[in-house]
PDBQT receptor file of N, H, CA, C and O in Angstrom, charges set to zero:
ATOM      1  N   UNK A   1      30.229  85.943 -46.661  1.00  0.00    +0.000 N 
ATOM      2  CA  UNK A   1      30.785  85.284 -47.825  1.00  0.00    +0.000 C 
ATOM      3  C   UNK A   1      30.532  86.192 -49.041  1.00  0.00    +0.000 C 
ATOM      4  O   UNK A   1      29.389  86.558 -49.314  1.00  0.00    +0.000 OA
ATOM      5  N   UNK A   2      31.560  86.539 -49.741  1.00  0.00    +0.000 N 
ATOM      6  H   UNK A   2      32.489  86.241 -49.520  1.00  0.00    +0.000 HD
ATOM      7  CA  UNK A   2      31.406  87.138 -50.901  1.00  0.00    +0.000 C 
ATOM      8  C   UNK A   2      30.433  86.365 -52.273  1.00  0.00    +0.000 C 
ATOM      9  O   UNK A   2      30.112  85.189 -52.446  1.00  0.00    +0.000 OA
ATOM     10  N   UNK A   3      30.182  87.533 -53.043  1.00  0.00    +0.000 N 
ATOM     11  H   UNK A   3      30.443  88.489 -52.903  1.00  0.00    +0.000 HD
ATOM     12  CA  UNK A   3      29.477  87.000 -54.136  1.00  0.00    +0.000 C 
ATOM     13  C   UNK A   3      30.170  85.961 -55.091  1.00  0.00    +0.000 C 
ATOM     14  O   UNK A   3      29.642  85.085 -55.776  1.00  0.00    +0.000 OA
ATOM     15  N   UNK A   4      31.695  86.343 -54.932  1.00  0.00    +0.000 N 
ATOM     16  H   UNK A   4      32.125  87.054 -54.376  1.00  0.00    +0.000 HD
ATOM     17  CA  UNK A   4      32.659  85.692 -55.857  1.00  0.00    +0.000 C 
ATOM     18  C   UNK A   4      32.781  84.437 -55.318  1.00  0.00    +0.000 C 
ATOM     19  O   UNK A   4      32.918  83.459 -56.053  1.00  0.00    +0.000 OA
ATOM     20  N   UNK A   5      32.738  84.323 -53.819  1.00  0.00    +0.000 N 
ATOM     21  H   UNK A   5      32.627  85.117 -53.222  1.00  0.00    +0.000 HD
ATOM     22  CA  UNK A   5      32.754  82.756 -53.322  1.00  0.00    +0.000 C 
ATOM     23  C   UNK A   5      31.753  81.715 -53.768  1.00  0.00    +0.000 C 
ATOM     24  O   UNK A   5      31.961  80.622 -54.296  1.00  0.00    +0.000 OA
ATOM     25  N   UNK A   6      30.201  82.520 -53.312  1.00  0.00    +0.000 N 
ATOM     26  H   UNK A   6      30.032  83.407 -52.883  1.00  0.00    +0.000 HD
ATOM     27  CA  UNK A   6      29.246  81.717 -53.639  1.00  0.00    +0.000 C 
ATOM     28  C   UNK A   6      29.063  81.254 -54.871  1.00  0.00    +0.000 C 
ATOM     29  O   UNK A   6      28.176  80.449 -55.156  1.00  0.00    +0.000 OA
ATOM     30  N   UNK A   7      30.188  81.903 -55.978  1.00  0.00    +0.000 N 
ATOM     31  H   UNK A   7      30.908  82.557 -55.747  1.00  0.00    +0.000 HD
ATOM     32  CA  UNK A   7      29.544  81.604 -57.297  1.00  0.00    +0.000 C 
ATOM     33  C   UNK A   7      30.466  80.425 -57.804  1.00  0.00    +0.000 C 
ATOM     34  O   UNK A   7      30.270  79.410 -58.473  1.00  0.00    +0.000 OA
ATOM     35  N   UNK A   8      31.788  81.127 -57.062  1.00  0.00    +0.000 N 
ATOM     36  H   UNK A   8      31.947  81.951 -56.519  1.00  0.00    +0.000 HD
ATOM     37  CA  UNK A   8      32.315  79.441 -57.037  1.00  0.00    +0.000 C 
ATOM     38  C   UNK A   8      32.059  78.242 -56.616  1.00  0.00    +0.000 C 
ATOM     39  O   UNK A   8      32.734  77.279 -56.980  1.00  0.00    +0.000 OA
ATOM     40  N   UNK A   9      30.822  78.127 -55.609  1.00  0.00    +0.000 N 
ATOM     41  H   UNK A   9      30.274  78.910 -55.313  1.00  0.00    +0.000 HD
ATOM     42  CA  UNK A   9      30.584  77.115 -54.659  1.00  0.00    +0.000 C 
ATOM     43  C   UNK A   9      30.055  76.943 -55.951  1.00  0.00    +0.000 C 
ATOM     44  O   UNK A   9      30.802  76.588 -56.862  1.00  0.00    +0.000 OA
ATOM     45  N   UNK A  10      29.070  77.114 -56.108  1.00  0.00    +0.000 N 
ATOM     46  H   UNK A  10      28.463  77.402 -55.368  1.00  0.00    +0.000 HD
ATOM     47  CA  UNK A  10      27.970  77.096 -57.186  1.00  0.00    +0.000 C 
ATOM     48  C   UNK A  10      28.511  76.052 -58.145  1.00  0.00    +0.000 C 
ATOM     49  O   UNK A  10      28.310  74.848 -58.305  1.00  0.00    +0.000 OA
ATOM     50  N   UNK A  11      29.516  77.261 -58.904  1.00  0.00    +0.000 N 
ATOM     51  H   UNK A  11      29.680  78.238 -58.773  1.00  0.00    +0.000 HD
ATOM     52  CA  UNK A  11      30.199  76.755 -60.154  1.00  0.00    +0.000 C 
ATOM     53  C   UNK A  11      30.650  75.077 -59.803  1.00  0.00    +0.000 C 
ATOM     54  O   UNK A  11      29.948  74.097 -60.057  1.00  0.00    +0.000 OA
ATOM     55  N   UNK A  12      31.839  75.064 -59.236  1.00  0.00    +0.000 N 
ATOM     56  H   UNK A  12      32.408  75.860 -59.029  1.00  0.00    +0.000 HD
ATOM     57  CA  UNK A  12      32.021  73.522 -58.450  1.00  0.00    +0.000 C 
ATOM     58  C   UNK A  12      31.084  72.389 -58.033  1.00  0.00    +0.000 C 
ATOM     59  O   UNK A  12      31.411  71.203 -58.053  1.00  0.00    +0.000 OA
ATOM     60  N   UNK A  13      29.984  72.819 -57.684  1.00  0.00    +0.000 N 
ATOM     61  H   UNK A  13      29.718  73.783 -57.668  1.00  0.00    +0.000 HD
ATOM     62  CA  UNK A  13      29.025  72.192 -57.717  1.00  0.00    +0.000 C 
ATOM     63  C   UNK A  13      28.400  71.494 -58.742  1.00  0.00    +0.000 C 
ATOM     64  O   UNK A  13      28.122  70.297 -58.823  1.00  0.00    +0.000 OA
ATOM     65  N   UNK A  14      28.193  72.542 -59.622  1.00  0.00    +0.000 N 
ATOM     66  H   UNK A  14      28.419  73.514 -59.557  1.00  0.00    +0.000 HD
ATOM     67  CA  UNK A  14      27.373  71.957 -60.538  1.00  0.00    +0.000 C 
ATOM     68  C   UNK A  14      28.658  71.219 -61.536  1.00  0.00    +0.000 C 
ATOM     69  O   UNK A  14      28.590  70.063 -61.952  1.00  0.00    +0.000 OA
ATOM     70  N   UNK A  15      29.384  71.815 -61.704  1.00  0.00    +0.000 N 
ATOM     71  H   UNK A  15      29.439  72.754 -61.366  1.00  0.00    +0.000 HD
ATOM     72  CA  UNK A  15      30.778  70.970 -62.645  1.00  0.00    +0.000 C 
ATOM     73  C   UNK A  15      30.981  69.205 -62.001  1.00  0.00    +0.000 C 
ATOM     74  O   UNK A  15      31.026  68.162 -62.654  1.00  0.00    +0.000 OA
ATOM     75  N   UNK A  16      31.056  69.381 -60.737  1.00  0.00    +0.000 N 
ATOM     76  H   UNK A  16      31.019  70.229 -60.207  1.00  0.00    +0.000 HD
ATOM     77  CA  UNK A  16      31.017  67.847 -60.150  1.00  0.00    +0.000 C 
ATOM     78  C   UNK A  16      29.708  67.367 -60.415  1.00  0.00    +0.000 C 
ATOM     79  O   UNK A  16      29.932  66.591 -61.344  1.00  0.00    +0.000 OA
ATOM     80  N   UNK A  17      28.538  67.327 -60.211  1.00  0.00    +0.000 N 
ATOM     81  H   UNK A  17      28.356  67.958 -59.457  1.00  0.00    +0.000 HD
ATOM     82  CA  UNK A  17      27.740  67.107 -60.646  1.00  0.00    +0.000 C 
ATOM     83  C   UNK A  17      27.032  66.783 -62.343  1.00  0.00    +0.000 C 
ATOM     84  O   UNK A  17      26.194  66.053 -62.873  1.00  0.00    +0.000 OA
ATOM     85  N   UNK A  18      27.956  67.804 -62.685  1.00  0.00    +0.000 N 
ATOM     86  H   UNK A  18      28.637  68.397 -62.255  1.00  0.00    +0.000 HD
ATOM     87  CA  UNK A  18      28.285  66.730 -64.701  1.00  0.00    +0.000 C 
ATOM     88  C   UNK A  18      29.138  66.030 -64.479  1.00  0.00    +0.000 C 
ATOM     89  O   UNK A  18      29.285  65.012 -65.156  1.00  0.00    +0.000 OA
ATOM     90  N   UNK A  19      29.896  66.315 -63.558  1.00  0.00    +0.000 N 
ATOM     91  H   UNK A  19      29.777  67.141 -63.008  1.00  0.00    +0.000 HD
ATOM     92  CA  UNK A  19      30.944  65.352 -64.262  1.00  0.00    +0.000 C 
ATOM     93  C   UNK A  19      30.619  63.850 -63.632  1.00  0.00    +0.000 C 
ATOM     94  O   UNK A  19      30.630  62.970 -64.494  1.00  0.00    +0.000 OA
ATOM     95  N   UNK A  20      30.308  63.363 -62.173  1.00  0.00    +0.000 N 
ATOM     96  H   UNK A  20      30.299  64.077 -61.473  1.00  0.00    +0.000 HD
ATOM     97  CA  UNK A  20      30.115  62.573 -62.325  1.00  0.00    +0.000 C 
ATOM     98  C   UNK A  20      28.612  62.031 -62.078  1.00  0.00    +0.000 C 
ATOM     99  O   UNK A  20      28.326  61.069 -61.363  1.00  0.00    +0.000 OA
ATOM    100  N   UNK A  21      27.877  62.682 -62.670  1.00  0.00    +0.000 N 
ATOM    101  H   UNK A  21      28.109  63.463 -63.250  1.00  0.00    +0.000 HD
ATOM    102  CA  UNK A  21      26.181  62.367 -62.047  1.00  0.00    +0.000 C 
ATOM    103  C   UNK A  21      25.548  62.205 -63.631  1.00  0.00    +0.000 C 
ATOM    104  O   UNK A  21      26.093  62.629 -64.651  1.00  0.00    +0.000 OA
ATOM    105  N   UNK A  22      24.386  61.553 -63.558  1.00  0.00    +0.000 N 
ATOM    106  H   UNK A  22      23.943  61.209 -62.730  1.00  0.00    +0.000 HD
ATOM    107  CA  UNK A  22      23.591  61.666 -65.188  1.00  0.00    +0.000 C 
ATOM    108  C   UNK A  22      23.524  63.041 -65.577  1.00  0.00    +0.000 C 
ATOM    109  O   UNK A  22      24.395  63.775 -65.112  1.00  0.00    +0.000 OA
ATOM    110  N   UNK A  23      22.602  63.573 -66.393  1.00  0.00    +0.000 N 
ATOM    111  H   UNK A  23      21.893  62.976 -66.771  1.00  0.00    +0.000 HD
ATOM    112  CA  UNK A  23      22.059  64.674 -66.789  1.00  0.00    +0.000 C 
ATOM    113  C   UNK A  23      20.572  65.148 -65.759  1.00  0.00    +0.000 C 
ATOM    114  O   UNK A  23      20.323  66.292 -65.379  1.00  0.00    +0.000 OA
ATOM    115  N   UNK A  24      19.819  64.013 -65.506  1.00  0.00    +0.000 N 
ATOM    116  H   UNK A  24      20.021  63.084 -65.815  1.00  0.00    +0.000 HD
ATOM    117  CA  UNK A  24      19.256  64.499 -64.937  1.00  0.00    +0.000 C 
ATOM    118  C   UNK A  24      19.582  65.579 -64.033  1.00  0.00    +0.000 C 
ATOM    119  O   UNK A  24      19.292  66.772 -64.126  1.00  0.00    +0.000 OA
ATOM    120  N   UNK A  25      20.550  64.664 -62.710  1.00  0.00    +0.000 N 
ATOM    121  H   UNK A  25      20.785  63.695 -62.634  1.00  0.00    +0.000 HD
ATOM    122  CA  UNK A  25      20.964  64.649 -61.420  1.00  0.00    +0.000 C 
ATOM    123  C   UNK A  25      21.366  66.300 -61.838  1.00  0.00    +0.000 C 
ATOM    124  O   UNK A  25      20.991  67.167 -61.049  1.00  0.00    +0.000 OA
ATOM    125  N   UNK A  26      22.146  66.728 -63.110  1.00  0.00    +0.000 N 
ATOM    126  H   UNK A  26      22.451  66.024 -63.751  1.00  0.00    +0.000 HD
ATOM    127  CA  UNK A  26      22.685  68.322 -63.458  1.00  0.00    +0.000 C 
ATOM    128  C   UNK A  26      21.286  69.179 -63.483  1.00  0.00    +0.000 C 
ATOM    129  O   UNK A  26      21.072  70.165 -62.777  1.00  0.00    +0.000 OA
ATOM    130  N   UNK A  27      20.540  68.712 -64.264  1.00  0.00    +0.000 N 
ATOM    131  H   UNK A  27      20.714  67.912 -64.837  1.00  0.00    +0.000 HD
ATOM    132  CA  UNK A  27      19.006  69.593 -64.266  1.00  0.00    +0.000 C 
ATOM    133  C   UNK A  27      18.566  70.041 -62.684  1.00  0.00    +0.000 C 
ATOM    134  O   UNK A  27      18.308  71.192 -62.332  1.00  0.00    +0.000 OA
ATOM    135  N   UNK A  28      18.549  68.852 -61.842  1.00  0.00    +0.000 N 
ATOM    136  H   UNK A  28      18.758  67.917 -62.128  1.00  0.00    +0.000 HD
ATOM    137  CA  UNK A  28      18.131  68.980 -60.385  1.00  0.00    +0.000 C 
ATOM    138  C   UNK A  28      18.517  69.659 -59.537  1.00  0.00    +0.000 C 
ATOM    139  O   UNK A  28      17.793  70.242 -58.730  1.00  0.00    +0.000 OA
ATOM    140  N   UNK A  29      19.993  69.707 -59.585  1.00  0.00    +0.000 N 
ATOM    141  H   UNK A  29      20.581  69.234 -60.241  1.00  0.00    +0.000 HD
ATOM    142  CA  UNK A  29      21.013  70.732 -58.902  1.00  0.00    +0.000 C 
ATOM    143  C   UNK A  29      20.838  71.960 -59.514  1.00  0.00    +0.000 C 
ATOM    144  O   UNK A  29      20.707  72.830 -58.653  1.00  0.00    +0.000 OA
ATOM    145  N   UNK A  30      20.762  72.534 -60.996  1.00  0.00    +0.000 N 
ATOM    146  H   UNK A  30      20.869  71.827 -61.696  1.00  0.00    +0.000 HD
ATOM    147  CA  UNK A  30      20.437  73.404 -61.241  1.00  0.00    +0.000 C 
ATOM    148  C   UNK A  30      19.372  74.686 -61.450  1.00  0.00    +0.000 C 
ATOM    149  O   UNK A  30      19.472  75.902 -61.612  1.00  0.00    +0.000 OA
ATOM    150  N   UNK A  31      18.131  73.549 -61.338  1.00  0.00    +0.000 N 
ATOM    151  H   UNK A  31      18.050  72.561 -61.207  1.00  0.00    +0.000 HD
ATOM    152  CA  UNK A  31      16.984  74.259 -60.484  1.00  0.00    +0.000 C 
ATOM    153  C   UNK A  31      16.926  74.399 -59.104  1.00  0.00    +0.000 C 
ATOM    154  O   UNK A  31      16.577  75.474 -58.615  1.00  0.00    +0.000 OA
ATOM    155  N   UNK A  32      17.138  73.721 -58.617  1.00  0.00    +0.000 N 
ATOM    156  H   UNK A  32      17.422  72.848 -59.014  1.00  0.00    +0.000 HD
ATOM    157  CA  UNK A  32      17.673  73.861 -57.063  1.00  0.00    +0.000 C 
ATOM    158  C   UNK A  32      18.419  75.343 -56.825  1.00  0.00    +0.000 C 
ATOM    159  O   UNK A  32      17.815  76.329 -56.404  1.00  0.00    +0.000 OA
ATOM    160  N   UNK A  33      19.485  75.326 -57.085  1.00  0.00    +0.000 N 
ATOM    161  H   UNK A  33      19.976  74.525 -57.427  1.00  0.00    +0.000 HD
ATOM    162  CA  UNK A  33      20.448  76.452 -57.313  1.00  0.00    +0.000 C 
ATOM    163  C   UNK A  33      19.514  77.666 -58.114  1.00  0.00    +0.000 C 
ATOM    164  O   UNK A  33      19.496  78.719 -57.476  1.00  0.00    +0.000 OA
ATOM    165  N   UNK A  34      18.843  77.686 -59.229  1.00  0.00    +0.000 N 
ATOM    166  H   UNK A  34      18.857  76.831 -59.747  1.00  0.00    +0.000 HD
ATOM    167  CA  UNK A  34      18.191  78.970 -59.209  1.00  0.00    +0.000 C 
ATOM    168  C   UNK A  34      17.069  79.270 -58.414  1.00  0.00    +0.000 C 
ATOM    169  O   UNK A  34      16.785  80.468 -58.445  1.00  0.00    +0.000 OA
ATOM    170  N   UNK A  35      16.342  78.576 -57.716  1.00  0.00    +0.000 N 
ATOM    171  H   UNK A  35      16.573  77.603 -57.691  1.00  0.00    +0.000 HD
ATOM    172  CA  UNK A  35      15.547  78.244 -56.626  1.00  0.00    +0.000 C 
ATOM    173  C   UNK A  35      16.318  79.201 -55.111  1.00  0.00    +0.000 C 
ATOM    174  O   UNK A  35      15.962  80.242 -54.560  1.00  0.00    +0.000 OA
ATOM    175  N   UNK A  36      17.140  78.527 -54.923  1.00  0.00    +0.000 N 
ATOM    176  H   UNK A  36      17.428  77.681 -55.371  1.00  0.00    +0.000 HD
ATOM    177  CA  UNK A  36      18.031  78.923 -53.743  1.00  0.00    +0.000 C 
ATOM    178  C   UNK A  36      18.813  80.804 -54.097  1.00  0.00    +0.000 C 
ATOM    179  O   UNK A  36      19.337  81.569 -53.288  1.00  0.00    +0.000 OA
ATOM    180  N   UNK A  37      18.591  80.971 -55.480  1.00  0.00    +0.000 N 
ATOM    181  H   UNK A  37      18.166  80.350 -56.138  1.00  0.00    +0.000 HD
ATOM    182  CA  UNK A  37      19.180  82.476 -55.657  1.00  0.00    +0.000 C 
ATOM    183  C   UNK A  37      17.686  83.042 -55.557  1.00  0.00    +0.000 C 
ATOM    184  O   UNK A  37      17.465  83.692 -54.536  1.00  0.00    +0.000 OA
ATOM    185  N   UNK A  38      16.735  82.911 -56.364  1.00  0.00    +0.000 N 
ATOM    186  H   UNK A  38      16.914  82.383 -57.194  1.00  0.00    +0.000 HD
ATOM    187  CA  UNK A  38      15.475  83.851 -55.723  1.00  0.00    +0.000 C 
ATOM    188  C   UNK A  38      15.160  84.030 -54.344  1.00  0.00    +0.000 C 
ATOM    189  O   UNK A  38      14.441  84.902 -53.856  1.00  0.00    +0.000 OA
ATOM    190  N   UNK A  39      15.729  83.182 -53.811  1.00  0.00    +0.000 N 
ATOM    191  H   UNK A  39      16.313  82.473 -54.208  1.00  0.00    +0.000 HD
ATOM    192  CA  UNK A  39      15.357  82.725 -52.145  1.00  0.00    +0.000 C 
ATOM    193  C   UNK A  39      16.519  83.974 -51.423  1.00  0.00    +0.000 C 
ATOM    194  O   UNK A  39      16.230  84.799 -50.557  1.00  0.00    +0.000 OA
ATOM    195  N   UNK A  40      17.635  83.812 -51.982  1.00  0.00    +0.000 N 
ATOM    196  H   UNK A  40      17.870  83.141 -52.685  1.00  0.00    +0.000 HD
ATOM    197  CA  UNK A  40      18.605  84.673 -51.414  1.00  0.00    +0.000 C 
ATOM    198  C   UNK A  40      18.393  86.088 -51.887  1.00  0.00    +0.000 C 
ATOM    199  O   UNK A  40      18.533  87.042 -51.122  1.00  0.00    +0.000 OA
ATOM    200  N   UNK A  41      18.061  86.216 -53.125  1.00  0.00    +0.000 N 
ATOM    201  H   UNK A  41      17.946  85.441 -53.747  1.00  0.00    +0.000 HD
ATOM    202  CA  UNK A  41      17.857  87.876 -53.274  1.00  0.00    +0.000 C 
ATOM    203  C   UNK A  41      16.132  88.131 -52.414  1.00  0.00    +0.000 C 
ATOM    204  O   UNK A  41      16.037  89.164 -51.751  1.00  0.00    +0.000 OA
ATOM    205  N   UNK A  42      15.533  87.679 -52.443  1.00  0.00    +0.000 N 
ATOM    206  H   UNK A  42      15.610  86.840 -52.982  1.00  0.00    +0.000 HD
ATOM    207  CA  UNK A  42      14.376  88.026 -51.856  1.00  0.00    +0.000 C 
ATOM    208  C   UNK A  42      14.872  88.290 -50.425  1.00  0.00    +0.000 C 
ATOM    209  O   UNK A  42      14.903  89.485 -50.132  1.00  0.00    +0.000 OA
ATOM    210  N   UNK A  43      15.277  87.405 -49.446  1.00  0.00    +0.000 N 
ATOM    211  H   UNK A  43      15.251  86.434 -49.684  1.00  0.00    +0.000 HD
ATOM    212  CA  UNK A  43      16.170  87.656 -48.384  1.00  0.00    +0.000 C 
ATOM    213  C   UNK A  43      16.651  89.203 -48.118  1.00  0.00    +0.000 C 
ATOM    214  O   UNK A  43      16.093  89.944 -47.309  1.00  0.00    +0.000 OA
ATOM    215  N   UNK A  44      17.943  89.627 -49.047  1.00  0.00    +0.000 N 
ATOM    216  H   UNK A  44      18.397  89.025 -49.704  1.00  0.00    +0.000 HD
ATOM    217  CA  UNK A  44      18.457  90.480 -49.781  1.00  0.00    +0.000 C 
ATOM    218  C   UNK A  44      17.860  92.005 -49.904  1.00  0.00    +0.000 C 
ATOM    219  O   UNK A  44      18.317  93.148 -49.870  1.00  0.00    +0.000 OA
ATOM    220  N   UNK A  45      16.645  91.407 -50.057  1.00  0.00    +0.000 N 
ATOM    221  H   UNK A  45      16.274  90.479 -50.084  1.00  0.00    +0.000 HD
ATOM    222  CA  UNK A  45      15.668  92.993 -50.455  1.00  0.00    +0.000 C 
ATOM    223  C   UNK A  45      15.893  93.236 -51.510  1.00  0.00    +0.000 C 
ATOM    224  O   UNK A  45      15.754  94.400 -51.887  1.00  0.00    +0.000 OA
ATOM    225  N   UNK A  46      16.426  92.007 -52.599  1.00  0.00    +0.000 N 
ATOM    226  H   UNK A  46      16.539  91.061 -52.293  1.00  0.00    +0.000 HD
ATOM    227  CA  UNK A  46      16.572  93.229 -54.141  1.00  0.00    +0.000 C 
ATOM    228  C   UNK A  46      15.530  92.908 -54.735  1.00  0.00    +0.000 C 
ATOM    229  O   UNK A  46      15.613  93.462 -55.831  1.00  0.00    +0.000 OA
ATOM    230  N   UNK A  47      14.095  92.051 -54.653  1.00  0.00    +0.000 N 
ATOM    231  H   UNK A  47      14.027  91.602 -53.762  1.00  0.00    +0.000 HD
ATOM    232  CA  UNK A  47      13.538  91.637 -55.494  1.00  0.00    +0.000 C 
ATOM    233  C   UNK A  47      12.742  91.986 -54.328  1.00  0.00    +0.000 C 
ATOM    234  O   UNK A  47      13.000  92.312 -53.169  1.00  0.00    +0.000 OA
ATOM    235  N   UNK A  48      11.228  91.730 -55.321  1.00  0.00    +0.000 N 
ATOM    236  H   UNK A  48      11.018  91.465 -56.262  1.00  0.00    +0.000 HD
ATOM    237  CA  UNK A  48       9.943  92.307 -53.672  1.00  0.00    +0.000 C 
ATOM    238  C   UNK A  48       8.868  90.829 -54.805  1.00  0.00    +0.000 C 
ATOM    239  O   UNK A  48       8.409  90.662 -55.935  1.00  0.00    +0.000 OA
ATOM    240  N   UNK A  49       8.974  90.211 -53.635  1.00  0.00    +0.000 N 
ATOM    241  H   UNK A  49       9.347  90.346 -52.717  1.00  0.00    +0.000 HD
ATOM    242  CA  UNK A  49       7.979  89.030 -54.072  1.00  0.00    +0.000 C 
ATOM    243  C   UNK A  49       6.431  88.969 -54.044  1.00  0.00    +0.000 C 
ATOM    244  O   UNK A  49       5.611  88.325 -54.698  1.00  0.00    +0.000 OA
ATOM    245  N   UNK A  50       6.302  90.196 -52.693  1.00  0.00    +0.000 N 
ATOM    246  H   UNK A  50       6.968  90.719 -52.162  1.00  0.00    +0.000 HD
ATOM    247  CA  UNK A  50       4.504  90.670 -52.722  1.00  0.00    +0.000 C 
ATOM    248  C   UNK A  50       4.427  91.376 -54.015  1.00  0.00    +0.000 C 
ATOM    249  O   UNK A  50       3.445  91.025 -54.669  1.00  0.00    +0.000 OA
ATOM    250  N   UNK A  51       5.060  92.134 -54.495  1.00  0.00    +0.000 N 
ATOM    251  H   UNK A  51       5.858  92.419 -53.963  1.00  0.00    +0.000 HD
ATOM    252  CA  UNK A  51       4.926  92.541 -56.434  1.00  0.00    +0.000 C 
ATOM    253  C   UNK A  51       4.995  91.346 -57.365  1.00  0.00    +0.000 C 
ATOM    254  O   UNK A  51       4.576  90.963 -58.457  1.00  0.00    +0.000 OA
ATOM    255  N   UNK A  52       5.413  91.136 -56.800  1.00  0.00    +0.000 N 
ATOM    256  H   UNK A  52       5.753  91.447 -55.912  1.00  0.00    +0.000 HD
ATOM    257  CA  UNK A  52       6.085  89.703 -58.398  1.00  0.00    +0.000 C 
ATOM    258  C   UNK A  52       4.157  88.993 -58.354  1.00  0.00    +0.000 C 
ATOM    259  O   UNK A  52       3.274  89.123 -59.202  1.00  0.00    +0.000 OA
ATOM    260  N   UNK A  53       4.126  88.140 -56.749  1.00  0.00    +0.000 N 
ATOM    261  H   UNK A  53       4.843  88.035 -56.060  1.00  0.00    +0.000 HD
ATOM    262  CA  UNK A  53       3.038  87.375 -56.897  1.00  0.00    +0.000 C 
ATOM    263  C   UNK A  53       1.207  88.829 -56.920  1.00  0.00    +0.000 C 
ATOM    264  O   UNK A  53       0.142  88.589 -57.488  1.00  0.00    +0.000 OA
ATOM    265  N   UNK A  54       1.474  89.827 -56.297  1.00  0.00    +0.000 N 
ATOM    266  H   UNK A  54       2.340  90.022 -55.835  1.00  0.00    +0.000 HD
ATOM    267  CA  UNK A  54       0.798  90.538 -57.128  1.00  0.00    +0.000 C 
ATOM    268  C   UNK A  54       0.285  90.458 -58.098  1.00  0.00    +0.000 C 
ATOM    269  O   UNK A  54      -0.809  89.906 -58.211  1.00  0.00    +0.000 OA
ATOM    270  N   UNK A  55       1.061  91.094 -59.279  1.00  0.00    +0.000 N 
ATOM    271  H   UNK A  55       1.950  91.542 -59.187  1.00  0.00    +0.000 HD
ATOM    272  CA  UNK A  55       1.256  91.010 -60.700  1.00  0.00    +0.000 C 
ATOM    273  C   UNK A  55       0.555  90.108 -60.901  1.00  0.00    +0.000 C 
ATOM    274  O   UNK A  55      -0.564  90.434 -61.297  1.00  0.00    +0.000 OA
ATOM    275  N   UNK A  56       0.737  89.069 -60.796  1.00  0.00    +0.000 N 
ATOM    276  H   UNK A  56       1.646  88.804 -60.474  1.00  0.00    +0.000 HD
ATOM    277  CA  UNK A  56       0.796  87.654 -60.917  1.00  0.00    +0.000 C 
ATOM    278  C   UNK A  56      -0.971  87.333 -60.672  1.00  0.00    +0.000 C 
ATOM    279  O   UNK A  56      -1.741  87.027 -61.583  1.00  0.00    +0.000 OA
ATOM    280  N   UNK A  57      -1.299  87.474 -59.399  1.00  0.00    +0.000 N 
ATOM    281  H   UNK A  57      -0.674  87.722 -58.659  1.00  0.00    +0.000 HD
ATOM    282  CA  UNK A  57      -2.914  87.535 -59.030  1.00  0.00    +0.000 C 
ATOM    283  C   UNK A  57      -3.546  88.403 -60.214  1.00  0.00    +0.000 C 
ATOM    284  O   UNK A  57      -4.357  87.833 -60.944  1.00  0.00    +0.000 OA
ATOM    285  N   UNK A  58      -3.253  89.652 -60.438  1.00  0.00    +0.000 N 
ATOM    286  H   UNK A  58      -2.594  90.115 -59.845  1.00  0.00    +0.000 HD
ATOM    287  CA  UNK A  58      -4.209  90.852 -61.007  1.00  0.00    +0.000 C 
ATOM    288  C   UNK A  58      -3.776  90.406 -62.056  1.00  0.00    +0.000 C 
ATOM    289  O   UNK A  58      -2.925  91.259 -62.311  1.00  0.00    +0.000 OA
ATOM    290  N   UNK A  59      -3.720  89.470 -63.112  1.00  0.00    +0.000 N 
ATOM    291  H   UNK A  59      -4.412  88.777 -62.906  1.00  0.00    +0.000 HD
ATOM    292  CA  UNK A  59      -3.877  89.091 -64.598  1.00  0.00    +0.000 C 
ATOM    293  C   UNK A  59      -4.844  88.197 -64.137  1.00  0.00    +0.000 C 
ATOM    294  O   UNK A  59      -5.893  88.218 -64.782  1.00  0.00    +0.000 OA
ATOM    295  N   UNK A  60      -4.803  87.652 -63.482  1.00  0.00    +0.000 N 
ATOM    296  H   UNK A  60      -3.951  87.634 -62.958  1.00  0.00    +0.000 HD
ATOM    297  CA  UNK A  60      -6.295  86.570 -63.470  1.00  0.00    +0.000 C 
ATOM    298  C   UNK A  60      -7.361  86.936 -63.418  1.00  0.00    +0.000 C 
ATOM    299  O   UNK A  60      -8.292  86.131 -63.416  1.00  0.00    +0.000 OA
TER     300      UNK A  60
């Protein structure tokens, strides 16, 4: 599936979801959805998550 598809799924998604859901229900889907893209680029190999949470340890 192309990038252009998924972004339409996306897009459609969340548009039905304003349109007929509260605001919350839009917040939920939309963390969800950026949730589900870290998940996919990590997948991906474009992001390296042993660095990220690294980082993350060695400030403490």
């Amino acid at each position: 599936m192309s990038r252009t598809m998924i972004g339409l799924a996306v897009g459609l998604v969340l548009g039905l979801t304003a349109a007929f859901g509260s605001f919350a229900a839009f917040v939920t889907v939309l963390a969800f959805g950026a949730v589900g893209l870290v998940v996919g680029l990590a997948l991906d190999g474009r992001i390296d998550v042993q660095g990220l949470v690294g980082r993350a340890n060695e400030k403490r």
